[in-house]
C-alpha positions as CSV (number, residue, x, y, z in Angstrom):
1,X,76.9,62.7,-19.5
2,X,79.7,60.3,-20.3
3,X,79.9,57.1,-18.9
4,X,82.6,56.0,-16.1
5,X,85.3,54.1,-17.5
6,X,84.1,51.5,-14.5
7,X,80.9,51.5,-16.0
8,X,82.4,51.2,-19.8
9,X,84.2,47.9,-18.3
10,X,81.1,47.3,-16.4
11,X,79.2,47.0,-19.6
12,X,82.0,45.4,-21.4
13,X,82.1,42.9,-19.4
14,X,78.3,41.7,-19.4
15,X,78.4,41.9,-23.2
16,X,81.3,39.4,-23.0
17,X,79.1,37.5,-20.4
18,X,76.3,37.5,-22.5
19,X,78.5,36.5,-25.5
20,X,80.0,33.4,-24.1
21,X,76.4,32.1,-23.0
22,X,75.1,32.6,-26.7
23,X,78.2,30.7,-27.6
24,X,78.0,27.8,-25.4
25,X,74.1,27.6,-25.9
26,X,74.8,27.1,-29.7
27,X,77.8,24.8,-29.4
28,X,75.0,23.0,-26.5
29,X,72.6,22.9,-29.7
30,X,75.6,21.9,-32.1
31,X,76.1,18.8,-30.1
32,X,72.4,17.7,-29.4
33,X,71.8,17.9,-33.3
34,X,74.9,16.3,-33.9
35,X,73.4,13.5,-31.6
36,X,70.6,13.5,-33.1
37,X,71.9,12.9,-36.6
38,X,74.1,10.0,-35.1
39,X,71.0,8.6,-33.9
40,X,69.3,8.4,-37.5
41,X,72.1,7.7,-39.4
42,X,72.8,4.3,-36.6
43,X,68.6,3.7,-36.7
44,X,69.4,3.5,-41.1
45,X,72.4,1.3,-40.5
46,X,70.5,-0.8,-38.3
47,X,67.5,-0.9,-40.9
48,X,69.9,-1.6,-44.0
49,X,71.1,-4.7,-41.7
50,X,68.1,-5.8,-41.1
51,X,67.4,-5.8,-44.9
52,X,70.6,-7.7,-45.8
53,X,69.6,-10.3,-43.4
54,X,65.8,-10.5,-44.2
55,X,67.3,-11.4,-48.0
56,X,70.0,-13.4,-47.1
57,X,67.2,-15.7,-45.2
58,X,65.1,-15.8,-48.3
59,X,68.0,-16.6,-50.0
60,X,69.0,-19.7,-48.1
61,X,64.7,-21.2,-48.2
């Protein structure tokens, strides 16, 4: 037995449903690794600054 064509766009419709959720869980994990990379490269900035200034202080002793 053939499906309906209301349950073809039935089905249609929560595969497109449960594609746009995968997408915008990835694109949601896209963004928190993104952040988290900020994060790091701003903690190595910071740590690179602190550096500098450490050896500019022994420097000027």
């Amino acid at each position: 037995m053939s499906p309906t064509r209301n349950q073809k766009y039935t089905q249609l419709a929560q595969q497109l449903h449960d594609s746009l959720s995968l997408i915008n869980s990835l694109k949601t994990q896209a963004v928190t690794k993104h952040q988290y990379a900020l994060a790091a490269q701003d903690r190595e900035v910071e740590a690179l600054l602190e550096e500098a200034v450490r050896r500019l202080i022994e420097i000027r002793k």
